[in-house]
C-alpha positions as MATLAB code, in Angstrom:
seq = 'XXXXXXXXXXXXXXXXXXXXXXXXXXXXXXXXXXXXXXXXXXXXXXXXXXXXXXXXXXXXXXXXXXXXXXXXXXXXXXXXXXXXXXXXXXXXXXXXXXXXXXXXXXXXXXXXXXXXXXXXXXXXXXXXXXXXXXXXXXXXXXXXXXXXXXXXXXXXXXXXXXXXXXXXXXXXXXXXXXXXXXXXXXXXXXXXXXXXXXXXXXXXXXXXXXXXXXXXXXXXXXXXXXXXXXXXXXXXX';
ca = [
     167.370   90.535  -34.917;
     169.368   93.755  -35.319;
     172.620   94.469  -34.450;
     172.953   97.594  -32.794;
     175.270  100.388  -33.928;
     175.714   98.612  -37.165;
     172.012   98.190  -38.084;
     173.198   95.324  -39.956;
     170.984   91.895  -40.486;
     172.039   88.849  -38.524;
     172.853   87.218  -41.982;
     174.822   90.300  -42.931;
     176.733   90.097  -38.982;
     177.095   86.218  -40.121;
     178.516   86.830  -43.765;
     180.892   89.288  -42.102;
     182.826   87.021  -39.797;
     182.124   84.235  -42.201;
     182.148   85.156  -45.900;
     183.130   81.550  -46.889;
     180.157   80.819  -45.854;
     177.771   83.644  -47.146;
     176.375   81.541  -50.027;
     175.162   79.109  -47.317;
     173.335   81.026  -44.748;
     169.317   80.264  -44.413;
     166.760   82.466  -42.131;
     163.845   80.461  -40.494;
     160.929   82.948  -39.330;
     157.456   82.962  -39.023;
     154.800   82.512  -35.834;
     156.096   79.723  -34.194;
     156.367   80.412  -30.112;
     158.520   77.177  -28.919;
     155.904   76.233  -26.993;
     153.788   75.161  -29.181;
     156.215   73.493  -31.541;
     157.558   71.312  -28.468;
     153.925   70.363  -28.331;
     153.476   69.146  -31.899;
     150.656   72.027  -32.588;
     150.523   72.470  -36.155;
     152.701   75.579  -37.031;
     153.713   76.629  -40.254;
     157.057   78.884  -41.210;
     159.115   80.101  -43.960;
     162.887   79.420  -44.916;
     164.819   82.039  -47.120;
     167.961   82.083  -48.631;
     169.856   83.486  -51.158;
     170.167   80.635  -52.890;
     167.161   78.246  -53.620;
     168.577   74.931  -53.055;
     170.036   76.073  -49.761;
     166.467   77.331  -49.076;
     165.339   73.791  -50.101;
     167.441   71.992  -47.687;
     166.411   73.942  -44.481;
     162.786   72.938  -45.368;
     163.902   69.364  -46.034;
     165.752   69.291  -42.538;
     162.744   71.060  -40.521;
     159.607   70.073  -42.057;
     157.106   67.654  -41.063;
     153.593   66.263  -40.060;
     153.172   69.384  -37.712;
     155.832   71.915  -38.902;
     155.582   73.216  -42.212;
     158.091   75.298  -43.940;
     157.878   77.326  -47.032;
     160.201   78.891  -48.608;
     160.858   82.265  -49.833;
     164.292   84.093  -51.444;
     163.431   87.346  -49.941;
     166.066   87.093  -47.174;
     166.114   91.047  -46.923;
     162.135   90.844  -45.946;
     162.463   87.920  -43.628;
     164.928   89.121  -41.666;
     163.359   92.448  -40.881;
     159.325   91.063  -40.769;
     161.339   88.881  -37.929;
     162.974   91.830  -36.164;
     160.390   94.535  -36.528;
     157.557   92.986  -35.528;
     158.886   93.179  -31.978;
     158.495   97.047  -31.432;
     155.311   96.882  -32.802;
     153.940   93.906  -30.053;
     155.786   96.205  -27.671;
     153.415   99.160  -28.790;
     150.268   96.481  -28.318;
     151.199   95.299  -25.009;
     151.813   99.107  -23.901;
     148.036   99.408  -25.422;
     146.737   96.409  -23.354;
     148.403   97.336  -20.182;
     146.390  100.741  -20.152;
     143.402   99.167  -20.371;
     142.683   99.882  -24.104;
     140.647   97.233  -26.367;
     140.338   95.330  -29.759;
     140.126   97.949  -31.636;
     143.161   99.621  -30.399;
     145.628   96.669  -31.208;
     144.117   95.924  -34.734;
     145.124   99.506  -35.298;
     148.291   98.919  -33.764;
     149.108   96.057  -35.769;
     148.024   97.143  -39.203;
     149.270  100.328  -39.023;
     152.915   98.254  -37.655;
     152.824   96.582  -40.499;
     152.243   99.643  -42.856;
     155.631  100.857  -41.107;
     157.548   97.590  -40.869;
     156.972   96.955  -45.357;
     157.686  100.804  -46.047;
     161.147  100.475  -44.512;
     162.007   96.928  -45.705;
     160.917   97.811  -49.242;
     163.233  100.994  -48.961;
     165.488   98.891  -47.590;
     165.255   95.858  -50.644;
     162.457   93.641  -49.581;
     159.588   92.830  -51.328;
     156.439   94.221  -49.975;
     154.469   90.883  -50.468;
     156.843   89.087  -48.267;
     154.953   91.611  -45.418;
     151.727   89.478  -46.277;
     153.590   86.244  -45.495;
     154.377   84.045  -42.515;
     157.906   86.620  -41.459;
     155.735   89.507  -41.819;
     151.735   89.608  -40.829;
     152.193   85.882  -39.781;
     154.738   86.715  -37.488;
     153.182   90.134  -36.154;
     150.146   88.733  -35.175;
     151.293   85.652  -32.784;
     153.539   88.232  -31.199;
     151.136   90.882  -30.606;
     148.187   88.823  -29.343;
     150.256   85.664  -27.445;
     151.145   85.545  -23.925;
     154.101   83.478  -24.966;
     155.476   86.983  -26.201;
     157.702   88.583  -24.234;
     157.548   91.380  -25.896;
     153.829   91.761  -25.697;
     154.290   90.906  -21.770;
     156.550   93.870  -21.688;
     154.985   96.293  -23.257;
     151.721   95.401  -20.290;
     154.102   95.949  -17.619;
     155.299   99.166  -19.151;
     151.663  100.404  -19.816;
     150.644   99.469  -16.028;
     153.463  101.753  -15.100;
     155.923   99.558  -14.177;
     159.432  100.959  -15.293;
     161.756   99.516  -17.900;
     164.755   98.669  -15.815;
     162.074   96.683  -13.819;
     160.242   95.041  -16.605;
     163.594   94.096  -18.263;
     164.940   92.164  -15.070;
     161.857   90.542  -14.218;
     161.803   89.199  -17.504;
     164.829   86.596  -16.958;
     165.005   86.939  -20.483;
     165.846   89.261  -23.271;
     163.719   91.946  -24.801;
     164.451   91.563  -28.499;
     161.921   94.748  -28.951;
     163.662   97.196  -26.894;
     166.958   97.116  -28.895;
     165.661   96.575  -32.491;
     162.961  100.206  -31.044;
     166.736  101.813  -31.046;
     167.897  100.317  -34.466;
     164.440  100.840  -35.966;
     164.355  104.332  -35.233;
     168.049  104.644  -36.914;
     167.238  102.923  -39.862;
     164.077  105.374  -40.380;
     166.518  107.918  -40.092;
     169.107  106.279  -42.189;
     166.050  105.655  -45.176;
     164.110  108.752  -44.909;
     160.581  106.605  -44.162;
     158.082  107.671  -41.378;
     157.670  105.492  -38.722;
     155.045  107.240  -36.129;
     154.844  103.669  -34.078;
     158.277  103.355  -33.631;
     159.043  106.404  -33.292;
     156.519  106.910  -30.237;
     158.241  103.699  -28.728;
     161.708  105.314  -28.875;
     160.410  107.945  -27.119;
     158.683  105.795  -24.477;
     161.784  103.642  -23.728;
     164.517  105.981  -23.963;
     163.387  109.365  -23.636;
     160.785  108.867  -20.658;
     157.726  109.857  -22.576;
     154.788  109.062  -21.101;
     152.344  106.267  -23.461;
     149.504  108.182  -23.243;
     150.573  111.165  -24.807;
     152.289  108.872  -27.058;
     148.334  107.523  -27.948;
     147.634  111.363  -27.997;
     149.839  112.139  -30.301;
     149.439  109.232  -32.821;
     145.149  109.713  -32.349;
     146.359  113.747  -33.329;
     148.310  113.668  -36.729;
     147.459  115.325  -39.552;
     145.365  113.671  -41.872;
     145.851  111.417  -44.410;
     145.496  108.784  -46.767;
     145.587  105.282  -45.298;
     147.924  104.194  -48.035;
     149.528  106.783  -49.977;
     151.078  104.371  -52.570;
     147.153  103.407  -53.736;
     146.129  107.077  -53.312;
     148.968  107.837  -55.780;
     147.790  105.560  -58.669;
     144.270  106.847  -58.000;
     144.988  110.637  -58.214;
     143.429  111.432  -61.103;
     140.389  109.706  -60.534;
     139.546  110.469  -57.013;
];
């Protein structure tokens, strides 16, 4: 997660309050609903650390015949593929509760992701981590599971049902709804466009309603689907 007001990582909140400890602090993410790892169903994840062997021990500790862990020293990436995939399954679920299809949450999700590596790269993550287990890995379980209770969520909120309402018939927390307030800060913060997230601050906080939301992501001006590979092909295209 995010902490709000801070915008700081959980291993940055954890470093904080325990900097003797700061070499020694491991992030385990990747699509793994508890569910399903109570049940033995294969599931694979990623550790990351700072430091390798520390890495190395987490998947030493964790891994076995139906849990596999990889590991990765992109703790930056991680953290945030972790966090930020939850306003995007928010956005899905919002999709799925009015009744939209397939091709509306691949959208969703790709373009989610698009958002979710732009900001962690600005913010010191490597974009390939986004292709791993913490990033597209992670996204997709969310957005597509019933486990999710983000995804659950976001239905209630697209069949009308208001947040206060959704959030206390949950009996459990949100993560999405807080790290949609920390997301939209830290585009702020890092200059990057974030159209999903930004449409889901709006939704939550500001009482917009999701269709216009879809109207207004359907209506934007034109562009290139990925502006970094436009770039290198500019003279040539």
């Amino acid at each position: 997660g995010l902490e709000n007001g801070t915008l700081c990582r959980m291993s940055e909140v954890i470093s904080a309050e325990l900097p003797h400890l700061s070499e020694n602090i491991a992030i385990l993410s990747g699509p793994s609903h508890a569910e399903e790892v109570a049940r033995r169903l294969p599931t694979a994840v990623v550790a990351a650390a700072k430091i390798r062997r520390t890495a190395e021990l987490v998947q030493d500790l964790f891994m076995n015949s139906s849990f596999r862990v990889y590991t990765n020293p992109d703790v930056i990436g991680v953290e945030l593929g972790g966090a930020l995939k939850n306003v995007i399954a928010l956005a899905t679920g919002i999709a799925d509760g009015l009744g939209f299809g397939d091709n509306t949450r691949a959208a969703l999700m790709t373009r989610g992701a698009v958002e979710i590596a732009r900001l962690g790269t600005k913010m010191g993550a490597e974009t390939l981590t986004f292709a791993g287990l913490a990033g597209i890995g992670d996204l997709i379980v969310t957005c597509n599971s019933m486990h999710s209770r983000n995804r659950r969520a976001g239905i209630a909120l697209g069949q009308g049902v208001p947040l206060d309402e959704v959030l206390s018939s949950m009996g459990m927390v949100v993560e999405g709804v807080n790290t949609t307030k920390t997301a939209h800060q830290l585009s702020a913060k890092y200059a990057v466009p974030m159209p999903i997230a930004a449409e889901m601050y709006q939704i939550l906080f500001e009482g917009k309603s999701p269709l216009d939301s879809v109207e207004n992501l359907m209506g934007r001006s034109k562009t290139h689907e990925l502006e970094e590979i436009a770039t290198l092909f500019e003279k040539n295209w």
